[in-house]
N, C-alpha and C positions, 0 to 999 in steps of 0.2 A: 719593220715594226714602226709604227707613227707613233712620233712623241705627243704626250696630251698633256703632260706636267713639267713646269720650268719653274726652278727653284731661282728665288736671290737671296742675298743676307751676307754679312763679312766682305761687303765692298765687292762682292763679284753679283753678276746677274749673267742667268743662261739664255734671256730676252733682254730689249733695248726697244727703241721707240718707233724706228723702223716696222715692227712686228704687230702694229695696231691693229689691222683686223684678224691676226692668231691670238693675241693674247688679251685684247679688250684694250678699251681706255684704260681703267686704272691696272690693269697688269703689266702694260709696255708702261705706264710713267711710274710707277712700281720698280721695275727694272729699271727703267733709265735714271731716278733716283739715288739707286744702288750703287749702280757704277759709275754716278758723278763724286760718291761719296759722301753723299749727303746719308745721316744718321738714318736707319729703315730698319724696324725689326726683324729679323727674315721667314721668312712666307713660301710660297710657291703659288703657282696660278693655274688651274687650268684651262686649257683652249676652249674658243669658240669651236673648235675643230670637233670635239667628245662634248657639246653642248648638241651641236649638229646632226652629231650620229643619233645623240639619244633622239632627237626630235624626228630624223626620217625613219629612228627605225622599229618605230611603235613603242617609244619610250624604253627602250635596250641601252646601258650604256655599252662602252667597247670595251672586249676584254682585255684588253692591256693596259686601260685607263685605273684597276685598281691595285695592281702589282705597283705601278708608276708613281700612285699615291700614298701605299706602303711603303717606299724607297724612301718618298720625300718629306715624309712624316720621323724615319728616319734620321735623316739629314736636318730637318729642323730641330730633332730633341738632342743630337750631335750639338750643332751653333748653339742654342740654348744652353746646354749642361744640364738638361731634366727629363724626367720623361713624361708622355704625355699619358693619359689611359688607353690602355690599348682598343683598337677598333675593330668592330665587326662586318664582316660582309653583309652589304645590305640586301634586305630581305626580299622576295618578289614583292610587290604590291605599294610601295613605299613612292613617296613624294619625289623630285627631283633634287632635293638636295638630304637626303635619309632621312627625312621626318616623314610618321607614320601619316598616310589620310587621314583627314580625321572631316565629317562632316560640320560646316561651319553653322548650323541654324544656330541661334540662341535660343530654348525653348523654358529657359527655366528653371531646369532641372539639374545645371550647376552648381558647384557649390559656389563658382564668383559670382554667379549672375545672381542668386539670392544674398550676398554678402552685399552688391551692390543697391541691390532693390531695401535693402534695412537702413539703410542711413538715411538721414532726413537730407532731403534734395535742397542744395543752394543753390539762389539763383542771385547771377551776378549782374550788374549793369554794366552797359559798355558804352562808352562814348562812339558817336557815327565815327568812320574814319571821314576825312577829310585831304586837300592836295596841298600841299607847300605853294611858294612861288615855282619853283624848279619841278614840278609837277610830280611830287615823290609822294606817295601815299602816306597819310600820318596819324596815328590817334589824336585824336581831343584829348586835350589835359583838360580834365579839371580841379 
């Protein structure tokens, strides 16, 4: 069985920084944080590895990826001392990270988009930016 989730939290990490391309930039310094002992909430990460699958395999993730993540969901309301709301199997159809599709037009027919369209529109000045000596981009005070 291939591991897809690495927990850290309480000074231990099941990844380190060696592990850059399984567990991403910030999940190996994530982990390697942990275990220097520097203060880190704890978390878990998963792989580029069950990013991978879902990508070659028509958008599928792996079925061991959500047992893995119930384990570790687990284990963090464990370190915590709370529980979290409990999670549902994501549905066919759903985004990469469990949010539903949702088509992005703005046509309208929202209720923010008309809540935005009722305020009177301000319109602000801004000063050019401009470059320091040291060639740093800067506003104009005025």
């Amino acid at each position: 069985m291939t591991k897809y989730v690495y927990f850290f939290g309480g000074g231990r990490a099941e990844g380190s920084s060696v592990m850059r391309n399984l567990l991403g930039g910030k999940g190996c310094e994530l982990a390697e944080m942990t275990n220097l002992g520097i203060p880190v909430p704890p978390g878990f990460t998963v792989t580029t590895q069950a990013w991978a699958h879902y990508n070659r395999s028509g958008h599928e993730w792996p079925e061991e990826l959500w047992d893995q993540t119930l384990e570790n969901l687990q284990r963090l309301e464990e370190r915590r001392g709370r529980r979290l709301r409990r999670p549902q199997a994501p549905a066919p159809g759903v985004g990469p990270l469990g949010r539903p599709r949702v088509d992005a037009r703005d046509d309208g027919d929202h209720p923010q988009s008309r809540s935005r369209t009722t305020r009177p529109s301000r319109v602000w000045r801004r000063a050019p930016a401009t470059s320091d000596s040291r060639g740093t981009a800067t506003g104009a005070s005025s």
